[in-house]
N, C-alpha and C positions, 0 to 999 in steps of 0.2 A: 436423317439418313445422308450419307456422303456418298455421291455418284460420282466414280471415276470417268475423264471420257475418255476417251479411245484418239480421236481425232477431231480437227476443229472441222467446222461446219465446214467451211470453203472447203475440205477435202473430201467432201461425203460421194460425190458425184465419182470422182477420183476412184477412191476406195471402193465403192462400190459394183465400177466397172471390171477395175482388177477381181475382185471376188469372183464376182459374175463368169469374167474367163476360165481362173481357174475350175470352176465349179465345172462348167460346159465343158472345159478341156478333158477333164478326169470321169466324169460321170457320163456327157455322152459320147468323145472320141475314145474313151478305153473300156467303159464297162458296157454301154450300148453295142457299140460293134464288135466287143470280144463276146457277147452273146449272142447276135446275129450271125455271127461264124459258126459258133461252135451250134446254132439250132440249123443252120443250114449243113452242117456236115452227118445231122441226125436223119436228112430226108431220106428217106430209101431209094435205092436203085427202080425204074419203074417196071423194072423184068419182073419180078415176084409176084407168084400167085397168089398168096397169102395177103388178109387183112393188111395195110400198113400201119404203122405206130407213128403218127403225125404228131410229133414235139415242135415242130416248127410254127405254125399257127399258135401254142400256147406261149412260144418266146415272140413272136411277134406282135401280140396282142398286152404283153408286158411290158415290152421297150415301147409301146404307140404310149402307153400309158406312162410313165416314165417322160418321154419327151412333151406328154399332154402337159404334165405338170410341172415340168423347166418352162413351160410356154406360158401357163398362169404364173410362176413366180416372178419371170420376168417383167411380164404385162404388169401383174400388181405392186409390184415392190421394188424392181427395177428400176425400169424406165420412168416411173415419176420422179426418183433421183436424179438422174443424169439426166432428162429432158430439162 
């Protein structure tokens, strides 16, 4: 089998870092808090007699989840690179 590589060793640390931001940059500065906005603009007014329709609490318990696992990726696969 012929394995292509990508990049040499010395630049794993490198490479990896960069990945890592991009990844963070896009995933939790644009899709994380473009869903904490938009579940915060579902809360209801608290004037209303009626039941409320609480979507905020299901987008919140999504992104915890979400950044749980940017938290394991980096802890496991991350940072043993670049340390």
């Amino acid at each position: 089998m012929n394995l292509k590589q990508l990049s040499k060793q010395s630049d794993c640390a490198t490479n990896a870092a960069q990945i890592t931001e991009v990844l963070f940059q896009f995933l939790i500065d644009e899709f994380v808090d473009y869903a904490l906005e938009v579940g915060l603009q579902a809360v209801p007014p608290g004037e209303s007699k009626a039941q409320p329709e609480i979507y905020f609490f299901g987008v919140a318990r999504e992104v915890n989840a979400i950044v749980h696992l940017m938290e394991k990726l980096f802890h496991d696969s991350i940072l043993p690179l670049v340390v």
